[in-house]
C-alpha positions as CSV (number, residue, x, y, z in Angstrom):
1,X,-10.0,-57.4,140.5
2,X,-10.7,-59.1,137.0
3,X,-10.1,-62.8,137.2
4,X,-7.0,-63.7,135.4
5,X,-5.0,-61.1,137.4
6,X,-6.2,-62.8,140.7
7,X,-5.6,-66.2,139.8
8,X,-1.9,-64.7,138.7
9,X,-2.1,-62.4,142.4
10,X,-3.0,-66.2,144.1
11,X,-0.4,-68.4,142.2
12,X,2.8,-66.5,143.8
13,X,0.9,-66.2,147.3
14,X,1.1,-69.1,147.5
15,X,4.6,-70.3,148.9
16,X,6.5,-73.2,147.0
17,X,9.2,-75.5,147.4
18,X,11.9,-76.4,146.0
19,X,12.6,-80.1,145.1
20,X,15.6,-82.0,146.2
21,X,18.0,-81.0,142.8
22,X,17.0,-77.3,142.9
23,X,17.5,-77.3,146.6
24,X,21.2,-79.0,145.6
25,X,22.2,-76.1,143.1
26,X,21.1,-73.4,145.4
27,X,23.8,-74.8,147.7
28,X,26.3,-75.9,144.7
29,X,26.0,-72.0,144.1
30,X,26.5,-71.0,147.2
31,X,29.6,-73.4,147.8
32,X,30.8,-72.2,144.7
33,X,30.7,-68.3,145.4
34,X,32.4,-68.8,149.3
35,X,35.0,-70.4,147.3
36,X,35.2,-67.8,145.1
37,X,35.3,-65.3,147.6
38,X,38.3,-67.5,149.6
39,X,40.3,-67.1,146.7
40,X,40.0,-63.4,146.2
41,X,40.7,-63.5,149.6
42,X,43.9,-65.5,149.3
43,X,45.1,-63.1,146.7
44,X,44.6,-60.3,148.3
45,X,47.1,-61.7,151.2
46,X,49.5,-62.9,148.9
47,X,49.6,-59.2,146.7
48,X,50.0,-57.7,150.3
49,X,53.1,-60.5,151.1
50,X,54.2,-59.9,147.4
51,X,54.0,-56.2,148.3
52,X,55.9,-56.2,151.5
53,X,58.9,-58.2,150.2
54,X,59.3,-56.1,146.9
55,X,59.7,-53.3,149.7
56,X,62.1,-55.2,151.8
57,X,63.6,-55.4,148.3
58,X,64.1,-52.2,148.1
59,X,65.0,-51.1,150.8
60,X,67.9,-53.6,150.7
61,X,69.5,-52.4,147.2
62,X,68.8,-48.9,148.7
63,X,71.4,-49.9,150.9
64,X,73.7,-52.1,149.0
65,X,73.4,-48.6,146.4
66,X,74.5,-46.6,149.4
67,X,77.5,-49.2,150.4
68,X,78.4,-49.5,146.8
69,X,78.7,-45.5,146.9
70,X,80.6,-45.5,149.6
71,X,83.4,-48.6,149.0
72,X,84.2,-46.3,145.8
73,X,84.5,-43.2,147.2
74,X,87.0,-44.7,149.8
75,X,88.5,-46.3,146.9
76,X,88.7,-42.8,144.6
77,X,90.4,-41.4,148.4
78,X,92.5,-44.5,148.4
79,X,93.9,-44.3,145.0
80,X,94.3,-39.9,145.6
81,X,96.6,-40.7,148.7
82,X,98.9,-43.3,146.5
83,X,99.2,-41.4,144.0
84,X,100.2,-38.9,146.4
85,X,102.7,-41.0,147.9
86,X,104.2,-42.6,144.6
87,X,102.6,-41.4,141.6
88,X,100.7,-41.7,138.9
89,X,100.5,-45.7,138.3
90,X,99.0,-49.1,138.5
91,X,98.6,-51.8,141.1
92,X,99.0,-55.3,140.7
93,X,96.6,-56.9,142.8
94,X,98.1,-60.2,142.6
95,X,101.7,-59.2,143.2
96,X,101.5,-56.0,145.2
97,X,103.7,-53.8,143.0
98,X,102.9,-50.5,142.1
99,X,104.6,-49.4,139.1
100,X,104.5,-45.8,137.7
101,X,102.8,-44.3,134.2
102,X,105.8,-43.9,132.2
């Protein structure tokens, strides 16, 4: 083996190191990354929360849809039975008197 490759082959056998401040950084870094990774962490539980309530969501105008469906359908059968009964007309909500179209 020529000489400057064995002095290069020798110079990273040999172990090394590092001083206090490097030593510091390496953990700074590592801190820094388990942080990181908390975070995405976090995230991810609140997108899966987020998620889980925009369903509830949904699922609760679903049925307030379905409700409002049906309160005007009883309505339309409502309205079809008094104008069986007394006519084409209007209702006064406030008074309670039905008068006919003319």
């Amino acid at each position: 083996m020529p000489e400057k490759e064995s002095k290069i082959v020798e110079k990273y056998e040999k172990a090394s190191k590092f001083d206090k401040e490097e030593l510091e950084k390496v953990e700074k870094f590592q801190k820094d990354y388990f942080e990181i990774q908390q975070s995405f962490g976090n995230i991810s539980i609140m997108r899966v929360r987020a998620e889980q309530q925009f369903e509830a969501m949904d699922k609760a105008q679903t049925e307030i849809e379905q409700r409002f469906k049906k309160v005007q359908e009883e309505e339309r059968e409502f309205v079809e039975e008094i104008q069986k009964k007394y006519g084409p007309g209007s209702l006064n909500p406030q008074t309670g008197e039905y008068s006919l179209n003319k």
